[in-house]
Each structure stands twice: as C-alpha cells, then as structure tokens.
C-alpha positions as CSV (number, residue, x, y, z in Angstrom):
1,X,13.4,-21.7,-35.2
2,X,15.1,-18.1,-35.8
3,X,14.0,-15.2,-33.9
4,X,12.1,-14.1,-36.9
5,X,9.7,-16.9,-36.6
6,X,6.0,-16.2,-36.1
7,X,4.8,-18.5,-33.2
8,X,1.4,-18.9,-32.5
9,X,-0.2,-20.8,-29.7
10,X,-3.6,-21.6,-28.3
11,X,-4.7,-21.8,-24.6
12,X,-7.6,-22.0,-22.3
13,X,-6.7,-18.7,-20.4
14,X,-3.7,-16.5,-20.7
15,X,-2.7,-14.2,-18.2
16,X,-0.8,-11.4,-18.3
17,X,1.6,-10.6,-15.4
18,X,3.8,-13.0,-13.4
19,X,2.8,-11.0,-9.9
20,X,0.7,-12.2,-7.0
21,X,-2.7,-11.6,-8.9
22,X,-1.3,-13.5,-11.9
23,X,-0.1,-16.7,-10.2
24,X,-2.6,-16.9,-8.0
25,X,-5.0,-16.7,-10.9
26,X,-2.9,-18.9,-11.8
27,X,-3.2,-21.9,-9.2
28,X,-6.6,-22.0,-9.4
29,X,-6.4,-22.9,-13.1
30,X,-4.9,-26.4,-12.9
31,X,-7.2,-28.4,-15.0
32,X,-6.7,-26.0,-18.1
33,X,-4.2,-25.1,-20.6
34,X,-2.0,-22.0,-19.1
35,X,0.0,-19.5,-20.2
36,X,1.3,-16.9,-18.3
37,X,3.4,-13.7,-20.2
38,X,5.8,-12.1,-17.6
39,X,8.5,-9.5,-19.2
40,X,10.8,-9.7,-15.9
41,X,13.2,-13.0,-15.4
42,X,12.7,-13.1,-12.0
43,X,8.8,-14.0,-11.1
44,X,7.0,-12.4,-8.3
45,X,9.6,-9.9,-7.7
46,X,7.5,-7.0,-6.1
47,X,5.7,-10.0,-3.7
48,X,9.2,-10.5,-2.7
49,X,10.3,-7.3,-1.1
50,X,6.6,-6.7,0.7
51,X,6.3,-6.2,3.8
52,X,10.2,-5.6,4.0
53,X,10.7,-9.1,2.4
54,X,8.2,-10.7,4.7
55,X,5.4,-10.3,2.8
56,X,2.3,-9.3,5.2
57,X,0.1,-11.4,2.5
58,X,-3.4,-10.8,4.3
59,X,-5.4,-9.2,7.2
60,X,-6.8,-11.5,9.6
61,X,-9.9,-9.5,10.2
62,X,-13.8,-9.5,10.0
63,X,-15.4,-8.1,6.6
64,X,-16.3,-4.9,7.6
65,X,-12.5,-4.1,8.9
66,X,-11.4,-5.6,5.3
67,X,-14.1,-3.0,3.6
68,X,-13.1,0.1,6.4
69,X,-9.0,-0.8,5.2
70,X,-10.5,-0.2,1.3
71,X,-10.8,3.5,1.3
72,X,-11.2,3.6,-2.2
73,X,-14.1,1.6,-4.0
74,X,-14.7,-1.0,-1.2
75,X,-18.0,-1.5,-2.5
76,X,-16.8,-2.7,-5.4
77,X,-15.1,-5.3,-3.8
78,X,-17.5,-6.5,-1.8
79,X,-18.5,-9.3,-4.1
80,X,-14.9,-10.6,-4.2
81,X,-13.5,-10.4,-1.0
82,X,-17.2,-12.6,0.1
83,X,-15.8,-15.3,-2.3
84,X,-12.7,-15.5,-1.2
85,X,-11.5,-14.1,2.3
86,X,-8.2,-13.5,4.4
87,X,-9.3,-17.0,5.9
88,X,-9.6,-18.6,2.5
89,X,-6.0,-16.7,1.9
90,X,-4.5,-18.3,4.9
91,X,-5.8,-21.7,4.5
92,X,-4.8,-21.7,1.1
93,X,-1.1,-21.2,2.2
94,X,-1.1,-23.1,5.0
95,X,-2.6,-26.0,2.9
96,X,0.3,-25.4,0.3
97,X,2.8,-25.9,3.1
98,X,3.4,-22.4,4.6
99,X,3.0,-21.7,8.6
100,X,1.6,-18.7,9.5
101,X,1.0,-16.2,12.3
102,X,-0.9,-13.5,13.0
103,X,0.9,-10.4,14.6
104,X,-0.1,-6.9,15.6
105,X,-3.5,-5.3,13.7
106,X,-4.4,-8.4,12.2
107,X,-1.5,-8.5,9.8
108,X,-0.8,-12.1,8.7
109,X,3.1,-13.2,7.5
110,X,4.7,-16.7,6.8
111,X,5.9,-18.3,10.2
112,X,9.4,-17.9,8.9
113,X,9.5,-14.4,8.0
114,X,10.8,-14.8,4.5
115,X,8.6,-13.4,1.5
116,X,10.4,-16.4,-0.1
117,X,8.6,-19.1,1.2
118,X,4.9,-17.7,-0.2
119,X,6.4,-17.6,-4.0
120,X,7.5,-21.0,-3.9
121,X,4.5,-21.8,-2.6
122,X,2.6,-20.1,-5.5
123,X,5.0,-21.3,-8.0
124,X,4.2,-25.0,-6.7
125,X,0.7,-24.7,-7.2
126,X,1.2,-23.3,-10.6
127,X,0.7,-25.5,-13.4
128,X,1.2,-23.0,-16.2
129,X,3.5,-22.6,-19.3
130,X,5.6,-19.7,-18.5
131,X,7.6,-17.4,-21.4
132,X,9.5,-14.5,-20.3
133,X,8.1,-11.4,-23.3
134,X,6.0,-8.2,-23.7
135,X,2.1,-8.0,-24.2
136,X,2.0,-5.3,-26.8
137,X,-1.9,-5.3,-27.8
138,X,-5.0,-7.4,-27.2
139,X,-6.4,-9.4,-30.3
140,X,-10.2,-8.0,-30.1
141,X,-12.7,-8.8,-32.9
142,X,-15.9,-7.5,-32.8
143,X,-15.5,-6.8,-29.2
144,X,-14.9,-10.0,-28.0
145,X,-11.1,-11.5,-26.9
146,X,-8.9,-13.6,-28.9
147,X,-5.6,-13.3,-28.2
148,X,-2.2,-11.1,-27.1
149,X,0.7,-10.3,-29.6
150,X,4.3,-10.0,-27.9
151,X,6.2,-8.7,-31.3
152,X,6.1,-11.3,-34.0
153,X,4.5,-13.9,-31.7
154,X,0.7,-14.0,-31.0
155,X,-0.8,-16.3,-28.3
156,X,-4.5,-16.9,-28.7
157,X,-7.3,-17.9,-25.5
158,X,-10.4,-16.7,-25.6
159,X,-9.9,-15.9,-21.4
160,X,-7.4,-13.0,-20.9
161,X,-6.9,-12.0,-17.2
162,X,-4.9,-8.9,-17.3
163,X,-2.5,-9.1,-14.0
164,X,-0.3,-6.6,-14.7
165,X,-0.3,-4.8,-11.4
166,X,0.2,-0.4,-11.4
167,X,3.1,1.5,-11.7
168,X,5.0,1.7,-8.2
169,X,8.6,0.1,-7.8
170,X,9.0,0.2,-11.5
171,X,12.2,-1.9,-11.1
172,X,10.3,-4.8,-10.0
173,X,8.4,-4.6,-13.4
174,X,5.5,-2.8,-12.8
175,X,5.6,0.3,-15.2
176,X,2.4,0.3,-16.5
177,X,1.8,-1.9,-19.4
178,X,-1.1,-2.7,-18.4
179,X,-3.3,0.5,-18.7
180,X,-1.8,0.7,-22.4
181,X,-3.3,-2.4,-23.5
182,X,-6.2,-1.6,-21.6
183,X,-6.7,1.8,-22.8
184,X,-6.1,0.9,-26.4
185,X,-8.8,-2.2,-25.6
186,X,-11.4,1.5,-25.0
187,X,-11.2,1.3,-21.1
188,X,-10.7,4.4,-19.2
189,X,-8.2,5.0,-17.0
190,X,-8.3,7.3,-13.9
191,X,-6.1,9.3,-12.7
192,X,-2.9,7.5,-11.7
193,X,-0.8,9.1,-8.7
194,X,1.2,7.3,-5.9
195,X,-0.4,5.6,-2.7
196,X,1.0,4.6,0.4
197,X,3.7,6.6,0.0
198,X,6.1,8.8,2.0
199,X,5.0,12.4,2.0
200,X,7.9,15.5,1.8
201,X,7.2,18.2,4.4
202,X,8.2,21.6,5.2
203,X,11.6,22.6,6.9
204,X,11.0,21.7,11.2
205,X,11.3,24.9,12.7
206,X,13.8,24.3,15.5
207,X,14.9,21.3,13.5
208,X,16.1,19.8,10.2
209,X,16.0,16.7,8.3
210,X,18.9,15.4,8.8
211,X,18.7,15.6,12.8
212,X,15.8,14.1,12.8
213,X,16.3,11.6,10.0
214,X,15.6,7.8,11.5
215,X,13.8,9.0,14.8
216,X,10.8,6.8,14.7
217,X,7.4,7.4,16.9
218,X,5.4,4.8,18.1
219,X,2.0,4.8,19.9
220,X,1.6,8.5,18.3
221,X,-1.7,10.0,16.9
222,X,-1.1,11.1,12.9
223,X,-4.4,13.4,11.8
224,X,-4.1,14.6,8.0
225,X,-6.4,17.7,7.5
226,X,-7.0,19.4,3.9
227,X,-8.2,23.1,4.4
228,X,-8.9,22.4,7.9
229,X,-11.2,19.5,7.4
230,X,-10.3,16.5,9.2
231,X,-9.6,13.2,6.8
232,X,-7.9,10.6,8.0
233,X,-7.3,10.4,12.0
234,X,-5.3,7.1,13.5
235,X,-2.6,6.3,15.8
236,X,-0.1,3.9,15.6
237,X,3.9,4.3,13.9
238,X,5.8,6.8,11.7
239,X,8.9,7.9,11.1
240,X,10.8,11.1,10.2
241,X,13.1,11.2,7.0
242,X,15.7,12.9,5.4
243,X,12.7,14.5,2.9
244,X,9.8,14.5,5.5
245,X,8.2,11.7,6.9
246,X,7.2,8.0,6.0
247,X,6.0,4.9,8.0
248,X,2.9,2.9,8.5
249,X,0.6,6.0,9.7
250,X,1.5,8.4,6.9
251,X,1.2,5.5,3.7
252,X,-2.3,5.1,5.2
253,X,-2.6,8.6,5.4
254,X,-1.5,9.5,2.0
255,X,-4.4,7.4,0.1
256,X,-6.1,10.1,1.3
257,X,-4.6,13.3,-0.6
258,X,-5.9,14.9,-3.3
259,X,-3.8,17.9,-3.8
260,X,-0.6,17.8,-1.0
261,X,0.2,21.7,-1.3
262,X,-3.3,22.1,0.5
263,X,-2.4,19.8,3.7
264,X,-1.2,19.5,6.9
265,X,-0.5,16.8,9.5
266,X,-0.7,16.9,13.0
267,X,1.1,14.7,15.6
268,X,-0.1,14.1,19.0
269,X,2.4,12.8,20.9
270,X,0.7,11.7,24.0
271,X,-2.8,10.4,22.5
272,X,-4.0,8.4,25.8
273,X,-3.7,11.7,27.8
274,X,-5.8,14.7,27.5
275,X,-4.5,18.6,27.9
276,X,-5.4,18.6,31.4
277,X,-4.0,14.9,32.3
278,X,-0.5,15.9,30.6
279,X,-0.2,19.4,31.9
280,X,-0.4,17.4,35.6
281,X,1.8,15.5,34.0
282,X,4.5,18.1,32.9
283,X,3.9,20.1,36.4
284,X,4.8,16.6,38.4
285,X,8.1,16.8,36.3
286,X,8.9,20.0,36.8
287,X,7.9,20.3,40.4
288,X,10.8,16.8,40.7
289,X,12.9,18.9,38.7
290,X,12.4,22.2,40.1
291,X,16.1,23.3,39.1
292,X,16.8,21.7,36.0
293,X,17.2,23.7,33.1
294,X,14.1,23.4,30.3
295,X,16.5,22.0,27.9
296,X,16.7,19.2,29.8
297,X,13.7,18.2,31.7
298,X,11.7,16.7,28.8
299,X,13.7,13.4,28.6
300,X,11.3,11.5,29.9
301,X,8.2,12.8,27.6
302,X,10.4,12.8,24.1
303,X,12.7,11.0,22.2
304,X,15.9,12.8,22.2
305,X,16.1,14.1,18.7
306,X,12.6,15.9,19.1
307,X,13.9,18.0,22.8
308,X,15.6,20.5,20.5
309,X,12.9,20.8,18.0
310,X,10.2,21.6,20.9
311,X,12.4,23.8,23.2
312,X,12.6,26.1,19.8
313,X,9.2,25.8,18.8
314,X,8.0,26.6,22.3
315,X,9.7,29.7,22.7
316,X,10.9,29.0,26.5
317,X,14.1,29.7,26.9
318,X,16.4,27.0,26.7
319,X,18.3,27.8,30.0
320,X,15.2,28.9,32.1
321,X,14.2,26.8,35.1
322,X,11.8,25.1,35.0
323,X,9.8,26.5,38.2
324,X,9.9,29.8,36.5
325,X,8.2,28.6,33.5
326,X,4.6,30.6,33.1
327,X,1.4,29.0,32.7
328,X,1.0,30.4,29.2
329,X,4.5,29.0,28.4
330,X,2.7,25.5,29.4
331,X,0.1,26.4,27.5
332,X,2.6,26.2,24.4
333,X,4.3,23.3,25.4
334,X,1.1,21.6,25.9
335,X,0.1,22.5,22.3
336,X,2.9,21.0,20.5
337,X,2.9,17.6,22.6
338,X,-1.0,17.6,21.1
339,X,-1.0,19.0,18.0
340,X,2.6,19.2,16.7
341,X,2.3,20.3,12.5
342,X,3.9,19.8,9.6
343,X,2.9,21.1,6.2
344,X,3.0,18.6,3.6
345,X,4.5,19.7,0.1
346,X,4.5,17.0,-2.4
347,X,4.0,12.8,-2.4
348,X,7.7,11.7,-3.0
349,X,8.0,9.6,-6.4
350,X,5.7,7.0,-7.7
351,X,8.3,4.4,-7.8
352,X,8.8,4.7,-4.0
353,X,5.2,4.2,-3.6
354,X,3.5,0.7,-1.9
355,X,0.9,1.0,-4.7
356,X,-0.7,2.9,-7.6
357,X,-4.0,5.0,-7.2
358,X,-5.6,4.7,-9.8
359,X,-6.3,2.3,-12.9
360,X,-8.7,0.6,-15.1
361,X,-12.0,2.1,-13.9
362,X,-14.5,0.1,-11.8
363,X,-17.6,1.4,-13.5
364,X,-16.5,-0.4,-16.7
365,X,-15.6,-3.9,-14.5
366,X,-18.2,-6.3,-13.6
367,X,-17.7,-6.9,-9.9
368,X,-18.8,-10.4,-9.6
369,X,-16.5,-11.4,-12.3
370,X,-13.6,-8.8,-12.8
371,X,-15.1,-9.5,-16.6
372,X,-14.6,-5.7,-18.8
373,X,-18.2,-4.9,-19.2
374,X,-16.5,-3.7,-22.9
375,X,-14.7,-6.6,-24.4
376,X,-15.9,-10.2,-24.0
377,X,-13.5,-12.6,-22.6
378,X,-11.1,-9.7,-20.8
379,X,-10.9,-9.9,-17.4
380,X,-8.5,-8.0,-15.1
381,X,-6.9,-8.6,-11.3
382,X,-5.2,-7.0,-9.2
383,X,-3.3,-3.0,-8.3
384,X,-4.1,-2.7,-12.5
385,X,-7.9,-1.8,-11.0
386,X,-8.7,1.4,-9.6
387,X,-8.9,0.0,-6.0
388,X,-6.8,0.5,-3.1
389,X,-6.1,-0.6,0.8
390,X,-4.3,0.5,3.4
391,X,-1.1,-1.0,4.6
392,X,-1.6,-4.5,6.9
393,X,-2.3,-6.8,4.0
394,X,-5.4,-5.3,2.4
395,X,-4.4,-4.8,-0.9
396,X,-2.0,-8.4,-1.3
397,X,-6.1,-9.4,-0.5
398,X,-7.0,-7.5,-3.4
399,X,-5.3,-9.1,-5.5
400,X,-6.4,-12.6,-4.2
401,X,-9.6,-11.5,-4.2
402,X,-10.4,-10.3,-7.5
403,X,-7.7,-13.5,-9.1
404,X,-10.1,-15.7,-8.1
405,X,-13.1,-13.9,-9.0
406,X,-11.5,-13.8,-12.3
407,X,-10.4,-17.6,-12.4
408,X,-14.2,-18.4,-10.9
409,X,-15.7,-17.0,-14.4
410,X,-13.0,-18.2,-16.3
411,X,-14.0,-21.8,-15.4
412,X,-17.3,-21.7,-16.4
C-alpha cells in the first residue's frame, strides 16, 4: 500500500488525542473495537512532565473541596466527578499496579515519584489500536457522527470522544486541534487565554528581577485584587522570577484574571501574626539589637534577597540604628511585611501555562454524558472543555472525570 492509498476503517469508538483523557477513556473501553488518533510519537507526553515529572494525578479530598478547587464551571462537573472520584482515581492505579501516597493539601503522586510509572500504567490497560496522524474534520451527516478523516484516510465509529486537551505546552502536542474540529462541527468556543500560569509584574522598587530571581516564599499569604476588590485570597508558596512571579499561589491566582493591566497582588509575609503581634515582634528585635544598623537587623524576619528590597521601600535609612527608628517608621515597615504589592502587567505566554481557559462551551455539553448537545455520537473529555482547577490534582481529575463519563455513554 503507497501513501496515496485511501484507508478506511470501522470502530466501536474512536478517540481523538493520546493524552490522559484519551487513554483513560481509553482503558475503560476494553471490550470494544479502539482506535485512538494521536499526531505526537511519544504518547502522554504533557502527563509526563506534570507535576515536575511526578505527576500529582488527583486530590485526595471530599467533594465539596474538589468543586471549591473548580473555580470555573464546577457545577458542571458535578455529575462527573460523583461518578468517578479522586478515590475511584487512586484505586484505579493502585489496582493497575502503581503505589501511591498522599502528601501536603491532598495532592496524590505515584509512590515512586516518577510521572513514568502512571503512563505505563495507562498504556497497560489500553487495549486500543494506536496510529500516529492528524484529525482534520469530523464526518457529520445530518447531525449525527460517522467518522474522522486524517488526509486521504478516513476512520469511521459512530462514538467520537474528542480528547484533544487545550493549547498550553504546545510542544507536548497540545496546539489546539481540537477547537477546530469542534468549531467547524458548529460548537462555540470561548474565549481561550492561559491558566495557571506565571504572571509578569512591575519593576520592585528597591529591587530588580534578577536579585530576586529564585528566592522562594513559603507559608506567605498571596491576595489578588482587581480595582480594589478582593478575588482570590490563600496562603501557601510562590516564587519570584526573572519576569515577575510564578509558583503554586500565583497559578491558582491567575485563573482568576480577567484583564492583568487592572490588578495587583499583595504579599503578607507574616500571615499567622497580626499588626500589633508583629510590631511586638519587630520592637523585641530591635530592643536585642539596640545598636545594629537597620540594614541588618531584619535577618531573622526575611529571606536575604528581600532585606534590600524592604530597607528601600521603607524609607529608613539604611545606616540608622535601630533604637532611633520612629514609630511611624514602624508603621511603614509593618505595612510592607502585611501588604507588600506588586502590580501585575501581563500573563506570560500560553505555552508556559499549566492549562488553557477556555474551550468548547459547557452550555452546548451534556453534563451527565460529555455527549455535544449538537451532533449525535460526539462526545468530548478533558482541558478541550471550558472547565478549569486549580493546581493539586484537580484538573488531571477532570480529565478522569469527564473520560469516564464519556466511556459510560459510550457503552450503552
């Protein structure tokens, strides 16, 4: 057969997109005939590098945590993640042969650490045919499924689950495809921008980028306002960059942001003390330290690379000791050590982005089913769907979640 052969095949269900949804869509299909249509050579290479390649692939936590971790279209999701939970993704693993352990917040990895061990595990329980092509356009007839064409070839089922994930880390494969076919199917799209991503700040006065680039904060308070009004409040990690700032507490924060020009963040450094509690804290210092120099009595309150950044900002002068420091001077101090802020200019790029906001609208998806409420027989799974989670393991659950849901109807 030359490459200028028409090949044409029939299934039971094909799926589009060799990513977590797809395979694990794809597991649950074992008694029928398979076929999965994956462009990239390597499978499952986004699942690979999560969680810094030890894939945090659930959150062990109640529902309402899972639906609070949702902060876009949880209700939609409701259905799903009640048919198939974090504890139905962890015994699934386990039962495939993968330890695994529950750390910090509920965030569930493979005992071994290595993102590795839960694709082989998929791949295992995969029983699919497998070709390496492009989905170029549904086969739809009178609004009802037949088929995919990939160039000359056309593969006809009349179950397509369209798996194709969003359009962050691009190199991994996911660059959109799948709103393309789904748009030219006559779904709408909503707007697609970047989500748990990095965020690119204003110049530090007292400071620059490249001091502080790689000083990481932990046990810090991270509030994102938008004209003043409060919109995402948590503590927990972050971390300052060459650009601006990244880390667990900012990608949560940046699902979020509408417009970034109109933002601000705010850092409380010592969120378990109050003004009062920390000023006593800050007098006890100095009063130990009654001769030091300002510049260097705040050792023991901040990491080093941030002691420049605050004796600027603070206006004290550097050399000044500290029992001659004023109580409005305090005052200062106090305020940046609460409410230390950054202005945020602009998400950094979509391909450096956990996730996509954004996709195939939820109005025109049946939740029980994932089944397009426009074309009979189309189903979808997966970051392709206008959902998203915050980091821990949410939206891995996603996918899960609504690959099942998908398979469930499929099976009928």
């Amino acid at each position: 057969m030359n490459s200028y052969d028409v090949i044409m095949k029939n299934y039971d269900v094909i799926i589009i997109g060799g990513g977590a949804a797809g395979f694990m869509a794809a597991s649950f299909l074992e008694q029928k005939k398979v076929l999965i249509i994956e462009k990239n050579h390597q499978l499952m290479k986004k699942l690979l590098i999560t969680g810094k390649g030890r894939c945090n692939l659930t959150n062990n936590c109640d529902m309402e945590t899972l639906l609070r971790n949702i902060p876009k279209n949880s209700v939609f999701m409701r259905s799903a993640l009640t048919r198939f939970t974090p504890a139905d993704t962890i015994a699934f693993f386990e039962s495939s042969g993968v330890p695994l352990k529950t750390e910090r917040g509920g965030r569930v990895f493979p005992v071994s650490d290595r993102a590795g061990d839960i694709v082989s595990a998929l791949r295992r329980n995969c029983k699919a045919e497998i070709i390496v092509d492009r989905a170029k356009e549904l086969i739809i007839e009178n609004n009802i499924v037949k088929g995919v064409k990939c160039g000359k070839s056309s593969y006809f089922a009349p179950k397509i689950i369209v798996a194709t994930g969003g359009m962050s880390y691009p190199k991994t494969g996911s660059t959109g495809d799948g709103y393309e076919l789904a748009k030219k199917a006559g779904h709408s799209i909503t707007a697609v921008k970047p989500a748990l991503v990095p965020l690119e700040t204003g110049e530090v006065l007292g400071g620059n980028y490249l001091d502080l680039a790689g000083l990481s904060l932990k046990n810090v308070r991270l509030t994102l306002k938008e004209n003043n009004k409060t919109l995402f409040c948590d503590q927990g990690e972050m971390l300052f960059t060459h650009f601006g700032v990244s880390g667990p507490l900012v990608l949560s924060a940046s699902s979020y942001i509408g417009n970034p020009a109109e933002c601000t963040l705010h850092i409380d450094f010592k969120p378990a003390l109050d003004e009062k509690t920390l000023d006593a804290r800050i007098l006890r210092d100095f009063a130990e330290n009654k001769n030091r120099q300002f510049k260097n009595s705040l050792s023991a309150l901040l990491p080093e690379k941030m002691i420049s950044v605050f004796v600027k900002q603070s206006a004290i002068e550097p050399d000044k000791q500290v029992n001659e420091i004023t109580k409005k001077e305090r005052r200062k101090l106090l305020q940046l050590f609460k409410n230390f802020t950054l202005n945020v200019k602009a998400f950094r790029p979509i391909d450096e982005a956990v996730i996509t906001d954004g996709g195939v609208s939820v109005k025109e998806i049946d939740p029980k089913t994932m089944q397009s409420k426009l074309v009979e027989g189309l189903y979808f799974a997966g970051e392709i769907i206008d959902v998203t989670g915050f980091t821990g393991g949410f939206n891995l659950q996603i996918a899960f979640s609504t690959a099942y849901a998908a398979v469930s109807a499929t099976n009928c």
